[in-house]
C-alpha positions as CSV (number, residue, x, y, z in Angstrom):
1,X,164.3,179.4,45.1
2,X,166.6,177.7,47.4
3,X,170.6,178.4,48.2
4,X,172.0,176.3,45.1
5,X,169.8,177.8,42.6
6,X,171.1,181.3,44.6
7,X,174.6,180.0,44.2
8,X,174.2,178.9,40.3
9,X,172.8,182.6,39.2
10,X,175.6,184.4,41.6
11,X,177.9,182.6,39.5
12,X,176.7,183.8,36.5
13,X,178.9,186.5,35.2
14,X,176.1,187.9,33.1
15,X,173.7,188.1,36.0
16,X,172.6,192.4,36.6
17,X,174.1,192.9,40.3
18,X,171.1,194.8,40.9
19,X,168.5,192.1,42.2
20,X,165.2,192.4,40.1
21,X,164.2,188.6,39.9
22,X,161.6,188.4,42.4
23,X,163.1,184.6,43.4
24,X,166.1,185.9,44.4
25,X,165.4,189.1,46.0
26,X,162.9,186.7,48.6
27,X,165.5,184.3,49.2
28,X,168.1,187.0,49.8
29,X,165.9,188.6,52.2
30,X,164.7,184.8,53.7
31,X,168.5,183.0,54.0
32,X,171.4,185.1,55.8
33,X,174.2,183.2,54.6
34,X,173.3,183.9,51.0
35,X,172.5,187.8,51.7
36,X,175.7,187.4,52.9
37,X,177.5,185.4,50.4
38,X,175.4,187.8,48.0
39,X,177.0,191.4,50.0
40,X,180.7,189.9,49.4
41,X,180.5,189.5,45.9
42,X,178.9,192.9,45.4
43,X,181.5,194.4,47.0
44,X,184.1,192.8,45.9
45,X,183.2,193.1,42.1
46,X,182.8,197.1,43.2
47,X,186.3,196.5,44.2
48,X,187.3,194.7,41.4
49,X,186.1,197.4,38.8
50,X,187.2,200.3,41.4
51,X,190.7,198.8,40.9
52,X,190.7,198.8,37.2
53,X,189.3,202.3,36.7
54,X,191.7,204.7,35.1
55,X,192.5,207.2,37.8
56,X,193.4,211.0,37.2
57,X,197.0,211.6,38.0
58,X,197.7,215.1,39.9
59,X,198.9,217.4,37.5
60,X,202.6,217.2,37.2
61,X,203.1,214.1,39.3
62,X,204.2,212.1,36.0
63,X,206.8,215.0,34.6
64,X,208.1,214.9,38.7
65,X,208.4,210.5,38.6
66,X,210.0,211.3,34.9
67,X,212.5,213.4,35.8
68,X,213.3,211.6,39.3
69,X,213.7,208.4,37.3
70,X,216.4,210.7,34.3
71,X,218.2,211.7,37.2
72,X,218.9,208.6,38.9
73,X,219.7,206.8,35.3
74,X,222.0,209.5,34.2
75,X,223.3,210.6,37.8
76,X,227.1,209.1,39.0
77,X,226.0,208.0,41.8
78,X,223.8,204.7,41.8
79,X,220.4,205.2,43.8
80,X,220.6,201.5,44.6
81,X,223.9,200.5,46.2
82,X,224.7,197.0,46.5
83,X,226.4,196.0,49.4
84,X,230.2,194.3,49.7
85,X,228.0,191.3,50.5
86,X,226.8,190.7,47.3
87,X,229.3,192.7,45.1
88,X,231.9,189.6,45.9
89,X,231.8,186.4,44.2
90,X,230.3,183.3,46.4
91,X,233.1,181.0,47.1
92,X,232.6,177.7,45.5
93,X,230.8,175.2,47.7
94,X,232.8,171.8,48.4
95,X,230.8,168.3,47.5
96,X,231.9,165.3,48.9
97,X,235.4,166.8,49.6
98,X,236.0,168.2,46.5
99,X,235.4,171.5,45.3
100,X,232.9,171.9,42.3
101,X,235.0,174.0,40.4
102,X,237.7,171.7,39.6
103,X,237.6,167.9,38.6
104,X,237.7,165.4,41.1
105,X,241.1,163.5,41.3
106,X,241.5,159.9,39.9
Protein backbone atom coordinates (compact mmCIF):
# COMPACT_ATOMS: atom_id res chain seq x y z
CA UNK A 1 0.00 0.00 0.00
CA UNK A 2 1.34 3.41 -0.50
CA UNK A 3 -0.03 7.06 0.67
CA UNK A 4 -2.69 7.53 -2.28
CA UNK A 5 -4.15 4.20 -2.06
CA UNK A 6 -4.21 5.36 2.02
CA UNK A 7 -5.77 8.54 0.91
CA UNK A 8 -8.51 6.87 -1.56
CA UNK A 9 -9.87 4.33 1.38
CA UNK A 10 -9.75 7.38 4.18
CA UNK A 11 -12.00 8.97 1.82
CA UNK A 12 -14.29 6.35 1.78
CA UNK A 13 -17.21 7.13 3.88
CA UNK A 14 -18.04 3.46 4.21
CA UNK A 15 -14.58 2.52 5.35
CA UNK A 16 -14.86 0.72 9.46
CA UNK A 17 -12.64 3.46 11.35
CA UNK A 18 -11.30 0.58 13.14
CA UNK A 19 -8.21 -0.53 10.92
CA UNK A 20 -8.53 -4.32 10.17
CA UNK A 21 -7.05 -4.34 6.50
CA UNK A 22 -3.74 -5.64 7.09
CA UNK A 23 -2.38 -3.01 4.09
CA UNK A 24 -3.38 -0.22 5.92
CA UNK A 25 -2.67 -0.93 9.40
CA UNK A 26 1.33 -1.53 7.90
CA UNK A 27 1.38 1.58 6.19
CA UNK A 28 -0.18 3.53 9.10
CA UNK A 29 2.33 2.09 11.30
CA UNK A 30 5.26 2.59 8.28
CA UNK A 31 4.36 6.55 6.99
CA UNK A 32 3.79 9.30 9.78
CA UNK A 33 2.07 11.71 7.77
CA UNK A 34 -0.73 9.29 7.07
CA UNK A 35 -0.94 7.96 10.79
CA UNK A 36 -1.30 11.28 11.17
CA UNK A 37 -3.61 12.38 8.55
CA UNK A 38 -5.36 9.01 9.71
CA UNK A 39 -5.47 10.32 13.82
CA UNK A 40 -7.29 13.73 12.56
CA UNK A 41 -9.99 12.19 10.87
CA UNK A 42 -10.68 9.79 13.66
CA UNK A 43 -11.00 12.38 15.86
CA UNK A 44 -12.66 14.58 14.12
CA UNK A 45 -15.49 12.18 12.91
CA UNK A 46 -15.54 11.35 16.96
CA UNK A 47 -16.25 14.94 17.08
CA UNK A 48 -18.48 15.08 14.40
CA UNK A 49 -20.89 12.32 15.87
CA UNK A 50 -20.06 13.69 19.60
CA UNK A 51 -21.72 16.90 18.28
CA UNK A 52 -24.82 15.42 16.85
CA UNK A 53 -25.57 13.11 19.82
CA UNK A 54 -28.78 14.01 21.64
CA UNK A 55 -27.63 15.21 25.02
CA UNK A 56 -29.78 14.90 28.31
CA UNK A 57 -30.89 18.21 29.42
CA UNK A 58 -30.77 18.82 33.49
CA UNK A 59 -33.94 18.29 34.80
CA UNK A 60 -35.86 21.49 34.80
CA UNK A 61 -33.44 23.51 32.77
CA UNK A 62 -36.11 23.63 29.73
CA UNK A 63 -39.37 24.66 32.01
CA UNK A 64 -36.53 27.56 33.61
CA UNK A 65 -35.48 28.78 29.54
CA UNK A 66 -39.45 28.50 28.96
CA UNK A 67 -40.53 30.55 31.48
CA UNK A 68 -37.50 33.15 31.12
CA UNK A 69 -38.36 33.38 27.47
CA UNK A 70 -42.81 33.97 28.63
CA UNK A 71 -41.54 36.57 30.89
CA UNK A 72 -39.55 38.57 28.64
CA UNK A 73 -42.30 38.27 25.69
CA UNK A 74 -45.13 39.23 27.94
CA UNK A 75 -43.07 41.61 30.40
CA UNK A 76 -43.45 45.72 29.74
CA UNK A 77 -40.26 46.19 29.72
CA UNK A 78 -38.24 45.04 26.52
CA UNK A 79 -35.14 42.77 27.45
CA UNK A 80 -33.42 44.11 24.44
CA UNK A 81 -33.29 47.91 24.32
CA UNK A 82 -32.43 49.54 21.25
CA UNK A 83 -30.49 52.52 21.51
CA UNK A 84 -31.47 56.36 20.34
CA UNK A 85 -28.96 55.49 17.71
CA UNK A 86 -30.83 53.22 15.87
CA UNK A 87 -34.48 54.08 17.12
CA UNK A 88 -34.07 57.38 14.74
CA UNK A 89 -34.46 57.39 11.11
CA UNK A 90 -31.03 57.68 8.99
CA UNK A 91 -31.06 61.01 7.36
CA UNK A 92 -31.17 60.71 3.67
CA UNK A 93 -27.68 60.60 1.97
CA UNK A 94 -27.05 63.51 -0.75
CA UNK A 95 -25.85 62.21 -4.39
CA UNK A 96 -24.25 64.41 -6.57
CA UNK A 97 -25.72 67.53 -4.69
CA UNK A 98 -29.06 66.35 -4.48
CA UNK A 99 -30.73 64.60 -1.91
CA UNK A 100 -32.18 61.09 -2.85
CA UNK A 101 -35.37 61.62 -1.56
CA UNK A 102 -36.65 64.26 -3.72
CA UNK A 103 -36.27 64.66 -7.66
CA UNK A 104 -33.46 66.31 -9.02
CA UNK A 105 -34.30 69.88 -10.42
CA UNK A 106 -34.62 70.52 -14.24
Amino acid sequence: MNCNDFFIWLQNPSKNKQVQNPGILAHIQECDVCRQLYDMDTCLEACIQQAFTLQKMPPGLAKKINQHIDAAFFSKTNPFPRTTAVDKPAAPIPVNGQSRNRPAKK
